[in-house]
Jmol script that loads the backbone (N, CA, C; Angstrom):
load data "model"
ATOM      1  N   UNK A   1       0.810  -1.192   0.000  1.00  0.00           N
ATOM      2  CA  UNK A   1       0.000   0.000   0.000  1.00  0.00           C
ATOM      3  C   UNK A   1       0.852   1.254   0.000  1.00  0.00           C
ATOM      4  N   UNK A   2       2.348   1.113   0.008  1.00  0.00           N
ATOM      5  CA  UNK A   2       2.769   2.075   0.388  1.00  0.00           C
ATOM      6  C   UNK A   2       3.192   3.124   1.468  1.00  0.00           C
ATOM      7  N   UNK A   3       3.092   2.577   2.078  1.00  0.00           N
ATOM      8  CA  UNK A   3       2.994   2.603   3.590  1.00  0.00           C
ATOM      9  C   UNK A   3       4.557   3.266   3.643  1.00  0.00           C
ATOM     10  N   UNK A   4       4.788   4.296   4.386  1.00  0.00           N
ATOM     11  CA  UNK A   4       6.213   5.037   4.744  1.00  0.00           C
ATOM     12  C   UNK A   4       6.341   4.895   6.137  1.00  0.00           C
ATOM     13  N   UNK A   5       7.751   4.864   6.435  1.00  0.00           N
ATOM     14  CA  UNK A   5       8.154   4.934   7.759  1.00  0.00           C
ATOM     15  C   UNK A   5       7.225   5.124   8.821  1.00  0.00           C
ATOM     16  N   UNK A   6       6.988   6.280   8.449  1.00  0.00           N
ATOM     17  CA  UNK A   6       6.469   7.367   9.679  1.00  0.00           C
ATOM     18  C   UNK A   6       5.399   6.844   9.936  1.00  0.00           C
ATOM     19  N   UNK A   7       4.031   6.390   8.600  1.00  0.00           N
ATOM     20  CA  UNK A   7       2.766   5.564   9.187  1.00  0.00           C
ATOM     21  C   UNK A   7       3.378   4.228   9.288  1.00  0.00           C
ATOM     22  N   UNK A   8       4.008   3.495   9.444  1.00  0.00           N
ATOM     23  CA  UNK A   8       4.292   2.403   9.966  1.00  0.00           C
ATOM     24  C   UNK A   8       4.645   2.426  11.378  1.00  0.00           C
ATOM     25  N   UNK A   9       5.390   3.543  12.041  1.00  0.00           N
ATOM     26  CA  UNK A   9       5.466   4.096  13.307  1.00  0.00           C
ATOM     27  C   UNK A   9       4.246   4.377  13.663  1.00  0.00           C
ATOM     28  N   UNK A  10       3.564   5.352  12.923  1.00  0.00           N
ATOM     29  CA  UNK A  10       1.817   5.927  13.549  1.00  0.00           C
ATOM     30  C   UNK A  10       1.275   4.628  14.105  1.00  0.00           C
ATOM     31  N   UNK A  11       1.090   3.388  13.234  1.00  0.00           N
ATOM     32  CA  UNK A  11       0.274   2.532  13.652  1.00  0.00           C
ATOM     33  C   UNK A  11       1.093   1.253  14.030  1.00  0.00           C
ATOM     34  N   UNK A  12       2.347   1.247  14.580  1.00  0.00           N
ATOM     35  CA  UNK A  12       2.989   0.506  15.792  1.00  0.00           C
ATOM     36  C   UNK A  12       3.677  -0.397  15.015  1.00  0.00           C
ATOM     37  N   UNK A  13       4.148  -1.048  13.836  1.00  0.00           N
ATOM     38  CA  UNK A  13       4.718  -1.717  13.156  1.00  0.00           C
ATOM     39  C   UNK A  13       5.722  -1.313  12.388  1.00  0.00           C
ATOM     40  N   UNK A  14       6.702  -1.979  12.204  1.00  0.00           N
ATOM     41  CA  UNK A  14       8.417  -1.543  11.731  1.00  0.00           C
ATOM     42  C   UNK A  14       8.121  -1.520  10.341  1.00  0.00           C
ATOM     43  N   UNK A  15       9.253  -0.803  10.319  1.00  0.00           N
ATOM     44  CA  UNK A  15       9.659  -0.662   8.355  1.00  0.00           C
ATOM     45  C   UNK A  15       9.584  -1.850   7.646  1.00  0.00           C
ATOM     46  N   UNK A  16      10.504  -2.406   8.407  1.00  0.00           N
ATOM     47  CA  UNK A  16      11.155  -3.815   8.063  1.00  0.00           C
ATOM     48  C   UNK A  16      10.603  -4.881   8.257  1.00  0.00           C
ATOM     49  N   UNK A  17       9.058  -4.440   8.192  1.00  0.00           N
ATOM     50  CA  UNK A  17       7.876  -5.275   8.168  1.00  0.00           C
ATOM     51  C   UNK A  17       7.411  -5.310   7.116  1.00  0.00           C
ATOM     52  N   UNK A  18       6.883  -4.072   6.630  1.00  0.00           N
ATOM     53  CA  UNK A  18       6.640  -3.812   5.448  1.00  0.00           C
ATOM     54  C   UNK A  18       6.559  -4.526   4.282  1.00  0.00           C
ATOM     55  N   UNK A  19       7.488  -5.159   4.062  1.00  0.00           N
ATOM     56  CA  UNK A  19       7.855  -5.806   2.813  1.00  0.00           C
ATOM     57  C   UNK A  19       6.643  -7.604   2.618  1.00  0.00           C
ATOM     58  N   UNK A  20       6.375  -7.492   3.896  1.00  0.00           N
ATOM     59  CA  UNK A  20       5.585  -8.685   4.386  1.00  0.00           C
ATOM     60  C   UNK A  20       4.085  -8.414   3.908  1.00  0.00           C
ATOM     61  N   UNK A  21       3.065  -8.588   2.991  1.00  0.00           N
ATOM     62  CA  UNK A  21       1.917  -8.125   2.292  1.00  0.00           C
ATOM     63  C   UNK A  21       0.948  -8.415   3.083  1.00  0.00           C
ATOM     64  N   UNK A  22       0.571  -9.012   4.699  1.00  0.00           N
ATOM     65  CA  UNK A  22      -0.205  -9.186   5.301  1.00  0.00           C
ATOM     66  C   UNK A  22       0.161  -7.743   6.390  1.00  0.00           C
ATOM     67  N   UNK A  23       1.434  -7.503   6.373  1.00  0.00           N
ATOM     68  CA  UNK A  23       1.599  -6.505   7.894  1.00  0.00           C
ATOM     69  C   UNK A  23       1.566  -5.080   6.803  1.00  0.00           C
ATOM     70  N   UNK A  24       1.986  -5.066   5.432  1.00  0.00           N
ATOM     71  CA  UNK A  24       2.017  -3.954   5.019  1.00  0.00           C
ATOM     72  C   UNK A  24       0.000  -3.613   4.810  1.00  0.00           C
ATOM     73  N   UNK A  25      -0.628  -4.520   4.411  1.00  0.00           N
ATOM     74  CA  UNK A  25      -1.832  -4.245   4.017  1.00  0.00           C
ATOM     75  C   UNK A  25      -2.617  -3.910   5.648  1.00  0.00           C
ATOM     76  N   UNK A  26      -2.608  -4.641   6.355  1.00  0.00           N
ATOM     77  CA  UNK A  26      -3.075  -4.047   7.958  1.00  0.00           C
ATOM     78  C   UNK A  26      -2.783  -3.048   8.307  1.00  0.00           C
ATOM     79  N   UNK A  27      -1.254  -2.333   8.156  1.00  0.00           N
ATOM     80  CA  UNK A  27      -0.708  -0.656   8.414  1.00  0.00           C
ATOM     81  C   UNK A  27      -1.181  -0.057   7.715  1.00  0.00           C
ATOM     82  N   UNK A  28      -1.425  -0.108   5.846  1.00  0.00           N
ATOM     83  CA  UNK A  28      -2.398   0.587   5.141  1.00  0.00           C
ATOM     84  C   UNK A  28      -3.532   0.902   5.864  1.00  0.00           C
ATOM     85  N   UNK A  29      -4.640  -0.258   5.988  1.00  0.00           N
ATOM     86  CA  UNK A  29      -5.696  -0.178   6.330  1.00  0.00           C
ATOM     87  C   UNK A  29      -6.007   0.614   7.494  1.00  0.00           C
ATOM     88  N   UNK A  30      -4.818   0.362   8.446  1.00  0.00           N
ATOM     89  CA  UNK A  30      -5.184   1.353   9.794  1.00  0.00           C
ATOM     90  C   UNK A  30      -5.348   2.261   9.635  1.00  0.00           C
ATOM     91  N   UNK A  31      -4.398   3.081   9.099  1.00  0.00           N
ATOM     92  CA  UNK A  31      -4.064   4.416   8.722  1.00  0.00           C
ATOM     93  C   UNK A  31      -5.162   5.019   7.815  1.00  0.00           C
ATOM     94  N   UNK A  32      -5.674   4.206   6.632  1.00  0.00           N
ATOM     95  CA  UNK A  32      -6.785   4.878   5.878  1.00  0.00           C
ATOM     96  C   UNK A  32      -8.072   4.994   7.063  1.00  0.00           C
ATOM     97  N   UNK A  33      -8.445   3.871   8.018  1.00  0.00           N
ATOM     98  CA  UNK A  33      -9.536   4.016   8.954  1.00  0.00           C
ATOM     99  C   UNK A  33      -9.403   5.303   9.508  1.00  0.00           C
ATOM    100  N   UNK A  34      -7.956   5.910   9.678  1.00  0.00           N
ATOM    101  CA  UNK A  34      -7.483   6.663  10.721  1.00  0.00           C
ATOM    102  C   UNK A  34      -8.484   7.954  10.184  1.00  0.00           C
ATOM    103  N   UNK A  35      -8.059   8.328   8.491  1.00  0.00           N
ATOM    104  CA  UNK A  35      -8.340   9.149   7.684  1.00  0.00           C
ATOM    105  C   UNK A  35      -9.715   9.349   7.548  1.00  0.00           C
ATOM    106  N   UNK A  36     -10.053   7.841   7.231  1.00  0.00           N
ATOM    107  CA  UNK A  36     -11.853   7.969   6.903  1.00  0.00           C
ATOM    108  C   UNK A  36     -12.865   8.232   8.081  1.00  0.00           C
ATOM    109  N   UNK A  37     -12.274   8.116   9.285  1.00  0.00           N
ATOM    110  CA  UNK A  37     -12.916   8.645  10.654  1.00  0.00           C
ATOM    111  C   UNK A  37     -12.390  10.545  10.663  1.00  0.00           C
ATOM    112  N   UNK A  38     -11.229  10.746  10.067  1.00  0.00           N
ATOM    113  CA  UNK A  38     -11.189  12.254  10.287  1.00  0.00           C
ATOM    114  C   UNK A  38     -11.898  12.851   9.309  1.00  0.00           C
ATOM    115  N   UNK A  39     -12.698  12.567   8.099  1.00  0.00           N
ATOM    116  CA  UNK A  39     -13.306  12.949   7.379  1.00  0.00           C
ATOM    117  C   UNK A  39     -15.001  12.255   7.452  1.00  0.00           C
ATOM    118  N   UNK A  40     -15.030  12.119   8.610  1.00  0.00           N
ATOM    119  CA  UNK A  40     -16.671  11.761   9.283  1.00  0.00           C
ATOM    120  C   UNK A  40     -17.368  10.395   8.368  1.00  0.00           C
ATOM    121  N   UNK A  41     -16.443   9.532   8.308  1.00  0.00           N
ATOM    122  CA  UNK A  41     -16.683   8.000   7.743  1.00  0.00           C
ATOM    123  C   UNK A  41     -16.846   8.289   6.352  1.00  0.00           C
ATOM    124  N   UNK A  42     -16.184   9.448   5.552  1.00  0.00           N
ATOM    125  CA  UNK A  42     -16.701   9.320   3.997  1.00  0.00           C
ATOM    126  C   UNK A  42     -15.438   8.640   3.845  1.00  0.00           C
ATOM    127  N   UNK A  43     -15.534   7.190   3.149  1.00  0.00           N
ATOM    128  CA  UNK A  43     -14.169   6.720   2.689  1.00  0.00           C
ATOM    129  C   UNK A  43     -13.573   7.118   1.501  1.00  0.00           C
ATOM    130  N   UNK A  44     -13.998   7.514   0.305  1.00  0.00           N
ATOM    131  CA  UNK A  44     -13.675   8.561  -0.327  1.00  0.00           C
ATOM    132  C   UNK A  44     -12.299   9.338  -0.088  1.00  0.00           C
ATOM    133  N   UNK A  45     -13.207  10.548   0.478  1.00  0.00           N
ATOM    134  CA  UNK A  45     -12.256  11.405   0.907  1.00  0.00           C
ATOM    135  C   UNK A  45     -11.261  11.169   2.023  1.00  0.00           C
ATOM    136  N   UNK A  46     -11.812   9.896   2.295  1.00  0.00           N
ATOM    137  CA  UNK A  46     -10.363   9.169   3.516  1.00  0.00           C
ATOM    138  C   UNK A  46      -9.313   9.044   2.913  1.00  0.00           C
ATOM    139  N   UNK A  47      -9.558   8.404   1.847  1.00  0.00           N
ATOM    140  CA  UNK A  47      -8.372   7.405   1.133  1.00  0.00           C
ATOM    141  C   UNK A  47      -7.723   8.740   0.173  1.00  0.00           C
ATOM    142  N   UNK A  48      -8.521   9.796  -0.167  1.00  0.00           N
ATOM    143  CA  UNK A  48      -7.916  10.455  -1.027  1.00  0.00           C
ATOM    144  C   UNK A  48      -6.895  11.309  -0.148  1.00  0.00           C
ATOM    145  N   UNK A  49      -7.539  11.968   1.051  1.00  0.00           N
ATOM    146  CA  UNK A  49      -6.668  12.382   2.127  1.00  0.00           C
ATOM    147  C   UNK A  49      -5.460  11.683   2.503  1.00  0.00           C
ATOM    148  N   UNK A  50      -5.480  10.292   2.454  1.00  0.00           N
ATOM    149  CA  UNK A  50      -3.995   9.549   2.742  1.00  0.00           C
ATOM    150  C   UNK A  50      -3.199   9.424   1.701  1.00  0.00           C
ATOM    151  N   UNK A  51      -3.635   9.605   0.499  1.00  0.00           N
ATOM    152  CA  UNK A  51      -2.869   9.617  -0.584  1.00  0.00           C
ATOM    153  C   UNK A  51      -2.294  10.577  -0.894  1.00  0.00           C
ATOM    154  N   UNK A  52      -2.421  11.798  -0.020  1.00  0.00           N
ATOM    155  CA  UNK A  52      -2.288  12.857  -0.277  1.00  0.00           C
ATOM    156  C   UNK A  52      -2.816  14.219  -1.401  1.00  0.00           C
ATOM    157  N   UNK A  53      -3.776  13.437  -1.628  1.00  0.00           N
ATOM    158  CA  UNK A  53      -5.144  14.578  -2.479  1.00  0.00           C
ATOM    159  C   UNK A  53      -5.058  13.632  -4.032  1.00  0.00           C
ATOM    160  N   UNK A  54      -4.083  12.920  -4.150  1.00  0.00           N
ATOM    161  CA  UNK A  54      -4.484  12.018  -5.205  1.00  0.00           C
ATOM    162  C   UNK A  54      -4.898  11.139  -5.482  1.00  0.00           C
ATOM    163  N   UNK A  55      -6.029  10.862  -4.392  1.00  0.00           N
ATOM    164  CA  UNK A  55      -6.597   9.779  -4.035  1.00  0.00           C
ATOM    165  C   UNK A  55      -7.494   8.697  -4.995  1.00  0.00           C
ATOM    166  N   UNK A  56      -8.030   9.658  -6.211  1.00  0.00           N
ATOM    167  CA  UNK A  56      -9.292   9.109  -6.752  1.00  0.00           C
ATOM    168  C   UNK A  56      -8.722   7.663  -7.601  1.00  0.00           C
ATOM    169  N   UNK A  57      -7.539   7.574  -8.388  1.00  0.00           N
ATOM    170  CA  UNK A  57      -7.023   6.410  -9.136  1.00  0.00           C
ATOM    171  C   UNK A  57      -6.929   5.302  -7.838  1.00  0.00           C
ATOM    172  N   UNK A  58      -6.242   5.703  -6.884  1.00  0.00           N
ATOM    173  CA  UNK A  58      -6.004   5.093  -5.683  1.00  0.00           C
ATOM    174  C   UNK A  58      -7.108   4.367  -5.098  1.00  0.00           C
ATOM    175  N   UNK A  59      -7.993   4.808  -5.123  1.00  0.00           N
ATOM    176  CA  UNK A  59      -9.573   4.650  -4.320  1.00  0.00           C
ATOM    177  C   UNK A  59     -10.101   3.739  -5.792  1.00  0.00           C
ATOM    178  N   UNK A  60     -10.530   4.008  -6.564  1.00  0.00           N
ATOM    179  CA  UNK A  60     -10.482   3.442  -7.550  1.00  0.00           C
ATOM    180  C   UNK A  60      -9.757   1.847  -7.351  1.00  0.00           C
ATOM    181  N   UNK A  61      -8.906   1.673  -7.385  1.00  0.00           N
ATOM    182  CA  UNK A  61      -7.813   0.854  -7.396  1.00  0.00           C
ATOM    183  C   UNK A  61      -8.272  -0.481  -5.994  1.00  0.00           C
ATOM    184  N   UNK A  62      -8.792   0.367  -5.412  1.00  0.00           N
ATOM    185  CA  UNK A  62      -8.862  -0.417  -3.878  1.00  0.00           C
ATOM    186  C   UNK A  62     -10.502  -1.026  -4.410  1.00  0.00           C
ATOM    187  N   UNK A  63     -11.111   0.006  -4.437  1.00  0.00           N
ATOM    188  CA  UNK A  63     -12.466  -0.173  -4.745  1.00  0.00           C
ATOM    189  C   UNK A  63     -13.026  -1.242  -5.667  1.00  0.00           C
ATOM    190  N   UNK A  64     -11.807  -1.619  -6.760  1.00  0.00           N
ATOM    191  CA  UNK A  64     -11.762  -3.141  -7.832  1.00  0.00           C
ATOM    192  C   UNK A  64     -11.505  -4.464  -6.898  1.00  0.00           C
ATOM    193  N   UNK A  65     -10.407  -4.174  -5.894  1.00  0.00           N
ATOM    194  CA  UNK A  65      -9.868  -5.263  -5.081  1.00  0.00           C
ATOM    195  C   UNK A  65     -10.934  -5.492  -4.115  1.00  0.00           C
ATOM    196  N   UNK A  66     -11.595  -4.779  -3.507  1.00  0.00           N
ATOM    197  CA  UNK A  66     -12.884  -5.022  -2.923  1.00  0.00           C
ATOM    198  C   UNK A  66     -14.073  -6.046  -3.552  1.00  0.00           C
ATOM    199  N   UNK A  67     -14.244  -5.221  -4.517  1.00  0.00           N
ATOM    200  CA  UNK A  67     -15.320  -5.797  -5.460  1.00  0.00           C
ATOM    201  C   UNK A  67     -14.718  -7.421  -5.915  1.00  0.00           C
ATOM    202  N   UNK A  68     -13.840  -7.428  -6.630  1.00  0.00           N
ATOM    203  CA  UNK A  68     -13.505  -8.737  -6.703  1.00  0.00           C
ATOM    204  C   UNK A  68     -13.680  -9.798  -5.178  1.00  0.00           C
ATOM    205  N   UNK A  69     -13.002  -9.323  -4.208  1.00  0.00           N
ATOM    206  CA  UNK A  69     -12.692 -10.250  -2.610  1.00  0.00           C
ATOM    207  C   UNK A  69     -14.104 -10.343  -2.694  1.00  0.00           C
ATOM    208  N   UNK A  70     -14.838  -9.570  -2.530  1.00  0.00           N
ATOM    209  CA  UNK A  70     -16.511  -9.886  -2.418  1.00  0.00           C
ATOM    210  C   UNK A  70     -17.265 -10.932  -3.154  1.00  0.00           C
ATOM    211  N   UNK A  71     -16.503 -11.101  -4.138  1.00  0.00           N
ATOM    212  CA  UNK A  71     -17.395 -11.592  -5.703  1.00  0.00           C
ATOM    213  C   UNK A  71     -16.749 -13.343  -5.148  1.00  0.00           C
ATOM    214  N   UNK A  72     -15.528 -13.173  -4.346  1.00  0.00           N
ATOM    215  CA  UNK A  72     -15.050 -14.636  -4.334  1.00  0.00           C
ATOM    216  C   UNK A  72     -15.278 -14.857  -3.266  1.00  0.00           C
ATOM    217  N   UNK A  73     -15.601 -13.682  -2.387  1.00  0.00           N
ATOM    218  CA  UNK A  73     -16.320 -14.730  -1.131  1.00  0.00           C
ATOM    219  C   UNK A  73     -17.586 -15.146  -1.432  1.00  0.00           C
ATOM    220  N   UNK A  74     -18.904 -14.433  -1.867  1.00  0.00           N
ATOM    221  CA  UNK A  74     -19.750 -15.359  -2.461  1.00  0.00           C
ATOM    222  C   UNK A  74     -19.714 -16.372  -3.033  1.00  0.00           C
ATOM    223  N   UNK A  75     -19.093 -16.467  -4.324  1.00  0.00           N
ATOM    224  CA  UNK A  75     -18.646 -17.571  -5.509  1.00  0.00           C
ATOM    225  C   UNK A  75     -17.993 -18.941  -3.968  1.00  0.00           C
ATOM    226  N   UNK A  76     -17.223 -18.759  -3.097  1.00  0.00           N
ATOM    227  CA  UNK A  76     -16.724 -19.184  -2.183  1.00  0.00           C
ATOM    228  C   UNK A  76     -17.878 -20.148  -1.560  1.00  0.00           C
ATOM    229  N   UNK A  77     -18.919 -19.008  -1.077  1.00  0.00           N
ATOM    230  CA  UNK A  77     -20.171 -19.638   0.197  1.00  0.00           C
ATOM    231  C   UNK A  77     -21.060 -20.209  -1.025  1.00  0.00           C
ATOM    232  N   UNK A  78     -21.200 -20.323  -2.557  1.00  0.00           N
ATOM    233  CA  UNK A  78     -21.976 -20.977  -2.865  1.00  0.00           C
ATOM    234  C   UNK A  78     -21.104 -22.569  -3.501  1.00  0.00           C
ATOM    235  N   UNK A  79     -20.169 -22.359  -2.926  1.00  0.00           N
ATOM    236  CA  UNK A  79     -19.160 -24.010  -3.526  1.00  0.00           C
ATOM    237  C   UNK A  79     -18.761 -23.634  -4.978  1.00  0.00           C
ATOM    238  N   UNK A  80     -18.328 -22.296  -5.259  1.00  0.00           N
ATOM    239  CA  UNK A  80     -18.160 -22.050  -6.910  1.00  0.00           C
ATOM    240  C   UNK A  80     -16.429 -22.425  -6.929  1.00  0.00           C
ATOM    241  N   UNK A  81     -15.791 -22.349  -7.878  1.00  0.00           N
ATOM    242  CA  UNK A  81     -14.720 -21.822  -7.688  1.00  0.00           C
ATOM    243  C   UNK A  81     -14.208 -20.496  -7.786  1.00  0.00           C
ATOM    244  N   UNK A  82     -13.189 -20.537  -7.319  1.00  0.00           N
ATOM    245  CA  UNK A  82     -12.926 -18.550  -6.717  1.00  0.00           C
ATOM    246  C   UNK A  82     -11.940 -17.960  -7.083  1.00  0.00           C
ATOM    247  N   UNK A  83     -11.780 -16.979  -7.390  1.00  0.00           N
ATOM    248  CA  UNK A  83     -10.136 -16.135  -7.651  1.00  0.00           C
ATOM    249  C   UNK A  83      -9.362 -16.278  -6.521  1.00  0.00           C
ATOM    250  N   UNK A  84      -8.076 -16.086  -6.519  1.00  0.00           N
ATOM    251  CA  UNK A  84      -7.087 -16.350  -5.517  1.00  0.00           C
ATOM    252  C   UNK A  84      -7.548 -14.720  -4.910  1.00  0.00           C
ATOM    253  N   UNK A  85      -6.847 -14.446  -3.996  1.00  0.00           N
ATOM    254  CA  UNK A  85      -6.065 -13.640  -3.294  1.00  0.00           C
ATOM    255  C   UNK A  85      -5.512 -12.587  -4.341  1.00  0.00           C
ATOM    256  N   UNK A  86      -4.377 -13.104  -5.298  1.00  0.00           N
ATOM    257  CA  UNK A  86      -3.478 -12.425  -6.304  1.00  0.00           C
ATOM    258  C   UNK A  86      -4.071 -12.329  -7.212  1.00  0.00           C
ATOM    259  N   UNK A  87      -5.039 -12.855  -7.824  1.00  0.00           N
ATOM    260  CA  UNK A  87      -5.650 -12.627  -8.961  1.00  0.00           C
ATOM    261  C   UNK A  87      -7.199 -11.576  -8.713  1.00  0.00           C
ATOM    262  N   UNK A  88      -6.939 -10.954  -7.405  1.00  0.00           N
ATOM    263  CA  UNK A  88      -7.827  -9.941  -7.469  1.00  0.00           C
ATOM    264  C   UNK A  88      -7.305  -8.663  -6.964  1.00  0.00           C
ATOM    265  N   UNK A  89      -5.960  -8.974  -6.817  1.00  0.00           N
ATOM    266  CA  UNK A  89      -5.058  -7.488  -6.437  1.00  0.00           C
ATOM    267  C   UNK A  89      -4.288  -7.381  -7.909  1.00  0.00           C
ATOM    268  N   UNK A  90      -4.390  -8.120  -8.629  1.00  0.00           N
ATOM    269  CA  UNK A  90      -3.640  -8.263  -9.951  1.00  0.00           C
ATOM    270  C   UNK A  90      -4.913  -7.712 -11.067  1.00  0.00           C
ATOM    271  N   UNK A  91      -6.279  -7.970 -10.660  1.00  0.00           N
ATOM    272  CA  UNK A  91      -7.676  -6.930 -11.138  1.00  0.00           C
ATOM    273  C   UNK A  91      -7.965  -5.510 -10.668  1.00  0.00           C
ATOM    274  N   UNK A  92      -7.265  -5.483  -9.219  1.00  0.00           N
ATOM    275  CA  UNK A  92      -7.015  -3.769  -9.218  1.00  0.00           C
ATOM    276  C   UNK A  92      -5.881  -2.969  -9.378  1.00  0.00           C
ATOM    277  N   UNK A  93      -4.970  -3.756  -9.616  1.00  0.00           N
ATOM    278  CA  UNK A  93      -4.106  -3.199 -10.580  1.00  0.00           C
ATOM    279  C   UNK A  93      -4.430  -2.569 -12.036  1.00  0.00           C
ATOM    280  N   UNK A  94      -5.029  -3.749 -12.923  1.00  0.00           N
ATOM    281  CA  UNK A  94      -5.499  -2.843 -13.761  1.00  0.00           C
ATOM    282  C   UNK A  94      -6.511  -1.815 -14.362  1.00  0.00           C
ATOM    283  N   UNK A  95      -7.559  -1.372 -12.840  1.00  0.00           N
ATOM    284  CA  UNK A  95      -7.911  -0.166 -12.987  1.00  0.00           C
ATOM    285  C   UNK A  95      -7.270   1.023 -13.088  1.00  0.00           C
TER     286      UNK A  95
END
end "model"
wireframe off; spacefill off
backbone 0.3
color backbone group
């Protein structure tokens, strides 16, 4: 997610964690909650605020990886088969 030093400090986890895609995506996530509560739960303007005002490709971007995780947890609870994990961060990539 991108995650820098300093919010990896904000929300209690090392740099040199980072590189790890379960501890970097949890420090993301904190930090955007952090945002989308200072902007009165609009996630929107949370995520665009942490991006630093360039949020909308960004939000965008998250907003595909959502939609997909959703689509395979259903497909999941009805016995379908499902996209991985990577093959739905590899679908918000190419938004």
């Amino acid at each position: 997610m991108g995650v820098t030093r300093i919010v990896a400090l904000q929300v209690g986890s090392k740099m040199s964690e980072m590189g790890i895609p379960n501890n970097n995506m949890r420090a993301g996530t904190r930090i955007d909650d952090y945002f989308i509560d200072q902007n009165k739960g609009d996630i929107q303007r949370g995520i665009i605020q942490y991006s630093g005002g360039h949020g909308k490709p960004y939000y965008d971007h998250i907003k595909a990886c959502e939609c997909c995780l959703s689509k395979r947890d259903k497909d999941k609870a009805k016995g379908k088969n499902t996209a991985s994990l990577y093959e739905c961060l590899e679908e918000a990539k190419g938004h």
